[in-house]
C-alpha positions, -999 to 999 in steps of 0.1 A, spaced: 287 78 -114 268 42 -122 238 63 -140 262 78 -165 276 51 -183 263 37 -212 232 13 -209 242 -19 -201 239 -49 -221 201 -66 -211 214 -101 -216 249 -106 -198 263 -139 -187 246 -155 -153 273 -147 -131 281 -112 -134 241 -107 -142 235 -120 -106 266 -97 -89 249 -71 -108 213 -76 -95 225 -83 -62 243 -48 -59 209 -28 -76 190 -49 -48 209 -39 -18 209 -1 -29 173 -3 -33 168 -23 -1 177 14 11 146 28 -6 125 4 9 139 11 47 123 43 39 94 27 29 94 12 64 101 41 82 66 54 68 47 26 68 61 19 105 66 48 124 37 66 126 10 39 136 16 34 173 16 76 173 -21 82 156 -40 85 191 -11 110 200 -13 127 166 -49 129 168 -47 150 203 -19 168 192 -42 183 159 -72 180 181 -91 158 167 -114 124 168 -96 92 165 -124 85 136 -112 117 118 -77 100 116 -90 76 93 -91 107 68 -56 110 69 -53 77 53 -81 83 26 -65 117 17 -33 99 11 -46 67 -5 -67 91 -26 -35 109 -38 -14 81 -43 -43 65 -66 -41 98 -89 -4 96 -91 6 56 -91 -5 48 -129 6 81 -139 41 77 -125 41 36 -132 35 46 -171 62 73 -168 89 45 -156 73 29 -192 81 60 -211 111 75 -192 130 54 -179 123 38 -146 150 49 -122 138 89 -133 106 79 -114 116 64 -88 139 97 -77 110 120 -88 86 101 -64 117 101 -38 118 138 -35 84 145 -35 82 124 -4 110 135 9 96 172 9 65 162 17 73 140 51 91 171 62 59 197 60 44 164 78 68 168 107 64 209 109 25 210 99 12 236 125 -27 225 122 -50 199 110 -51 208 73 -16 215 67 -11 184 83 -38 167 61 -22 180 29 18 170 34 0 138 46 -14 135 12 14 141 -7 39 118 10 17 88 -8 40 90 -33 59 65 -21 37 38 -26 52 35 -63 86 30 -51 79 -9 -46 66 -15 -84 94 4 -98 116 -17 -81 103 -49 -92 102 -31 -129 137 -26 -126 145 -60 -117 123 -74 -139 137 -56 -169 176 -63 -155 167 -98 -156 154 -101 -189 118 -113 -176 131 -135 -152 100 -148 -129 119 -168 -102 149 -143 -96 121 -111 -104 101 -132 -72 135 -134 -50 143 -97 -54 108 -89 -49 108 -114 -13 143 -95 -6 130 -60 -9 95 -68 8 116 -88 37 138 -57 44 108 -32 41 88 -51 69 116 -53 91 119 -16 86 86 -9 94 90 -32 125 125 -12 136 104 24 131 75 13 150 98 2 179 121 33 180 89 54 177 70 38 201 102 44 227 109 78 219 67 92 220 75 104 254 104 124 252 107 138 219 82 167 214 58 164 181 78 180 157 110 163 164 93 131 163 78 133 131 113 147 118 127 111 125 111 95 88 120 126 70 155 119 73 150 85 63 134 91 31 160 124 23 186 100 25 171 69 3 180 100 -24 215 96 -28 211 59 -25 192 59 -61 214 84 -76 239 63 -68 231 29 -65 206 24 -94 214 21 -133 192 31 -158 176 8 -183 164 29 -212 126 22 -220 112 -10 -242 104 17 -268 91 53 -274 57 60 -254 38 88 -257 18 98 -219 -24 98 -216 -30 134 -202 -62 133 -210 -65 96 -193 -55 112 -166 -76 142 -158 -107 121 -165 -97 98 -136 -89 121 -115 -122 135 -120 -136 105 -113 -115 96 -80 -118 131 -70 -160 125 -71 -157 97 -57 -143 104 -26 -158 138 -26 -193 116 -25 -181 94 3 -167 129 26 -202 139 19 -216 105 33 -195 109 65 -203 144 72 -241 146 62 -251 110 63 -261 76 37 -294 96 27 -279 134 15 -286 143 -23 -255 161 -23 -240 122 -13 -257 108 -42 -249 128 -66 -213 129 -63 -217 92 -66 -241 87 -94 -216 114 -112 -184 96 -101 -197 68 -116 -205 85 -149 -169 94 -147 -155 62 -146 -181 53 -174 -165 77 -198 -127 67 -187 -128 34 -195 -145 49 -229 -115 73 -235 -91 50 -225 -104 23 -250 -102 45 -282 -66 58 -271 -38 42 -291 -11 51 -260 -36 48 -227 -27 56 -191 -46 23 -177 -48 -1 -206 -76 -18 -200 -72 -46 -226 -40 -54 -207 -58 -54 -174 -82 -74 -184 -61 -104 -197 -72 -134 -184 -36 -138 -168 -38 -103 -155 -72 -94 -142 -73 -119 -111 -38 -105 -98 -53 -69 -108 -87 -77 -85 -65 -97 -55 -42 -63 -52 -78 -43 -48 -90 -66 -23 -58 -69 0 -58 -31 1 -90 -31 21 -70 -49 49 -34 -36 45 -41 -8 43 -76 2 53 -74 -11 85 -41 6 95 -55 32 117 -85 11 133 -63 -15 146 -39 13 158 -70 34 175 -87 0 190 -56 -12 205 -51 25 224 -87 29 234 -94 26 274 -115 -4 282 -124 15 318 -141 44 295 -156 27 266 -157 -8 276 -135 -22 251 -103 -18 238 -69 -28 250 -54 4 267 -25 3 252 5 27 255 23 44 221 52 16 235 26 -9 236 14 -8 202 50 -9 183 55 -40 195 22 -54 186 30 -40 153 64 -56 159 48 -93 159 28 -82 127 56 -74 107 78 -99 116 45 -123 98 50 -104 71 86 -105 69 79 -142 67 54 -147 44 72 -126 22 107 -143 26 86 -175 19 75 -167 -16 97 -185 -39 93 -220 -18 57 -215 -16 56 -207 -54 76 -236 -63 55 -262 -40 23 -246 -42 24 -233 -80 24 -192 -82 -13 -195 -80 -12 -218 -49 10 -191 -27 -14 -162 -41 -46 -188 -27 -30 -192 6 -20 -157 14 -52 -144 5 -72 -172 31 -49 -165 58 -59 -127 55 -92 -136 56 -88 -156 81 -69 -136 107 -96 -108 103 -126 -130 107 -109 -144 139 -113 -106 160 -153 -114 158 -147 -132 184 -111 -126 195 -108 -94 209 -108 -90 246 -67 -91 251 -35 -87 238 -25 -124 231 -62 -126 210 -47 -95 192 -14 -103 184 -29 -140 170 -47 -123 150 -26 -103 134 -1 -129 131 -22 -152 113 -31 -121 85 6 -111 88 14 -142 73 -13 -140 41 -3 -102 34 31 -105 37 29 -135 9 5 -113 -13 26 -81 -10 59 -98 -24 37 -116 -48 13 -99 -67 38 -74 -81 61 -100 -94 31 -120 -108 19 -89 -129 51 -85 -142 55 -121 -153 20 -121 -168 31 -84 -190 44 -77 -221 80 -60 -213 68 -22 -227 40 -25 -202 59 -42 -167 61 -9 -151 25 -4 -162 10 -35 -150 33 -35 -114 23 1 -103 -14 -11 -110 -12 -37 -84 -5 -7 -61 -31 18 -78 -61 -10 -72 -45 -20 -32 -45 14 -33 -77 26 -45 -95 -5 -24 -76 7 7 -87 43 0 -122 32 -5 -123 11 24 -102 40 48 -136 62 38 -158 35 47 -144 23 78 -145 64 89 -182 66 86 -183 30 103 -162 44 132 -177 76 135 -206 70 157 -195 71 194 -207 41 219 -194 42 253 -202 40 290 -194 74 297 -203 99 267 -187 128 276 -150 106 284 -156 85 252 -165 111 225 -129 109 208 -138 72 201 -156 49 183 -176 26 187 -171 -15 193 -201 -24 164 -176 -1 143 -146 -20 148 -163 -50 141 -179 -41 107 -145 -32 98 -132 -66 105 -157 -85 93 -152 -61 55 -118 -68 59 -124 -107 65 -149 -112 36 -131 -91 9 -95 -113 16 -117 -142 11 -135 -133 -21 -99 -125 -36 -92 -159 -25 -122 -175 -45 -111 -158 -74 -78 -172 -73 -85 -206 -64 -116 -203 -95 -91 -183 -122 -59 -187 -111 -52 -226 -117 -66 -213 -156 -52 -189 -160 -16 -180 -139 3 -210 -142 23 -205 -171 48 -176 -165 64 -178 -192 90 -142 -193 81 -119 -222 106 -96 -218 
């Protein structure tokens, strides 16, 4: 088997390197059509989910924290494991606890089982930076062919996500719940063998030792954290109890960065973070993961609300919304695939700029834009296009700005602050949606209401933006010269 022979050289002539990276990116192109299958295949399914487990469609939106929340806990753990371990370990490690937990997904009987297998399966959301780590370190700190692998792999997870969301959307009505949810657990248990398989180790950049205690302090922290904002959604802005979680998840954080400072091996190195090459990428990631991610569910619940009970919404069938999703991921798909011509004409800097205004952009536009499908889908296709550029980007940028012991590090960060921001923002936008406005109260108390939607656009617009503003203030400075350190 590939994984058993001995290491390969890490400098090997430009043909046979390019065979080589081509074959380790079309085994992981499996691991991302997993990554597709999860991202994709539940959204148009959240309304049906949501009456399945009998709950509000603004009680979704906890789904999504809980998951975001886990997978922030676990991504710079795991990402700094790749560092110390060995890269490919981590990526079958996060595999199987995906795998595992996308099947107590499918078979959860009730709401809390459901929310807990929910949780877990944000594992995957370190498969991506691992990837890039890999490629990065099998092309000795390659930027351009590091950014091509990264389009590749991005390219093939959106049009996963857009082949889930359309096989899911046309099976919602005759599959019952469990055998539904089964279909992305046999996606991910097969990505498995593709890795075993498929995926050489490199051994690490040098011995590591991991920050235990780095981590338990931000779990802490995270764990207040959210803890404060449940509190906020269940007894409102003004409860003590609220506060004080906050104050004290603040004091966390305080003492973290502390910790992490003095430590000679840290989880998050924050001197590394805050480079000047590395801090606007870092920040950009946090932002886009208010939008791509945050705003998952609220799109999915606003397109299926009834405009005859509440007013607005679209009405939209489980059908319906896979192919708006469709249209969005196909955007993505081409932003992403238009990363290395962007990067050359534009300057690294100039693509990061762009995507981040078109994000903006297409979120600002449903202020006004909201009343019908094409409005929707225009949308969507305009952010499509800014996300899609980001999400190839920003972890290929990290890794270019890193020293090589730290690439892992530095790529599953751009994850850990998308996803913190997205888990932040998925909290937020479930207090925003969670007061009910409707014609008909006692039709319209599963939904939320219209101002709700709209503050989560306009958070969604305004955060894309500031990212942007950094960039276009920073980046020129600061993210031009990519030189590889590996």
């Amino acid at each position: 088997m590939v994984h058993n022979v001995a290491a390969p050289d890490l400098k090997p002539s430009r043909g046979s390197a390019l065979k080589g990276i081509g074959a380790i990116v079309g085994f992981l192109v499996c691991v991302e059509i997993a990554s597709g299958a999860l991202q994709g295949y539940y959204t148009p399914l959240f309304t049906d989910i949501a009456r399945h487990l009998e709950i509000r469609d603004a009680d979704v939106n906890w789904f999504e924290a809980a998951q975001l929340t886990v997978s922030a806990l676990v991504v710079p753990v795991l990402a700094r494991l790749g560092d110390v371990i060995g890269h490919r370990k981590v990526l079958l490690i996060a595999t199987l606890v995906t795998a595992v937990a996308s099947w107590a997904v499918a078979f959860a009987p009730n709401f809390w089982t459901f929310l807990i297998a929910w949780a877990f399966a944000g594992f995957y959301v370190v498969w991506l930076p691992l990837e890039v780590a890999i490629i990065h370190r099998r092309t000795d700190g390659d930027p351009k062919r590091t950014r091509m692998a990264a389009a590749v792999l991005v390219f093939a997870l959106e049009l996963s996500v857009i082949a889930a969301a359309l096989t899911a959307g046309a099976l919602a009505e005759t599959l019952s719940m469990t055998a539904l949810l089964s279909i992305p657990a046999v996606v991910v248990t097969l990505a498995l063998p593709a890795i075993w398989f498929g995926v050489p180790e490199v051994p690490p950049a040098r011995k590591a030792s991991l920050d235990l205690g780095g981590f338990w302090l931000i779990t802490l922290a995270l764990a207040l954290l959210m803890g404060g904002l449940i509190v906020v959604r269940l007894d409102g802005p003004t409860s003590p109890w609220a506060l004080l979680l906050l104050v004290l998840a603040v004091g966390a954080f305080v003492l973290f960065g502390r910790f992490e400072l003095r430590h000679r091996e840290p989880l998050v190195d924050l001197r590394v973070l805050g480079a000047a090459r590395q801090w606007p990428i870092q920040l950009t990631a946090f932002l886009l993961g208010v939008s791509v991610l945050g705003a998952q569910i609220p799109l999915s619940t606003f397109a299926r609300t009834d405009p005859a009970v509440t007013g607005y919404g679209l009405g939209a069938t489980a059908a319906s919304v896979s192919s708006i999703i469709g249209l969005y991921v196909i955007t993505l798909a081409i932003g992403a695939l238009s990363l290395p011509t962007l990067a050359r004409l534009l300057s690294p800097t100039g693509a990061l700029t762009l995507g981040a205004t078109l994000v903006g952009l297409g979120y600002l536009m449903f202020l006004p834009l909201h009343d019908g499908l094409s409005q929707l889908m225009l949308n969507m296709a305009v952010a499509g296009l800014g996300s899609g550029l980001l999400v190839a980007a920003l972890p290929a940028a990290a890794a270019a700005e890193a020293p090589t012991e730290h690439t892992g590090f530095v790529t599953g960060m751009t994850n850990m602050t998308k996803t913190v921001g997205g888990a932040l923002a998925s909290s937020v936008f479930a207090i925003a949606l969670s007061t009910t406005g409707s014609i008909d109260a006692d039709a319209a108390e599963n939904h939320a209401s219209l101002g709700g939607y709209m503050t989560v656009w306009a958070i969604c617009g305004a955060s894309a933006l500031l990212a942007a503003v950094v960039l276009a203030l920073r980046g020129p400075r600061r993210l031009e010269a990519t030189t590889p350190t590996g």
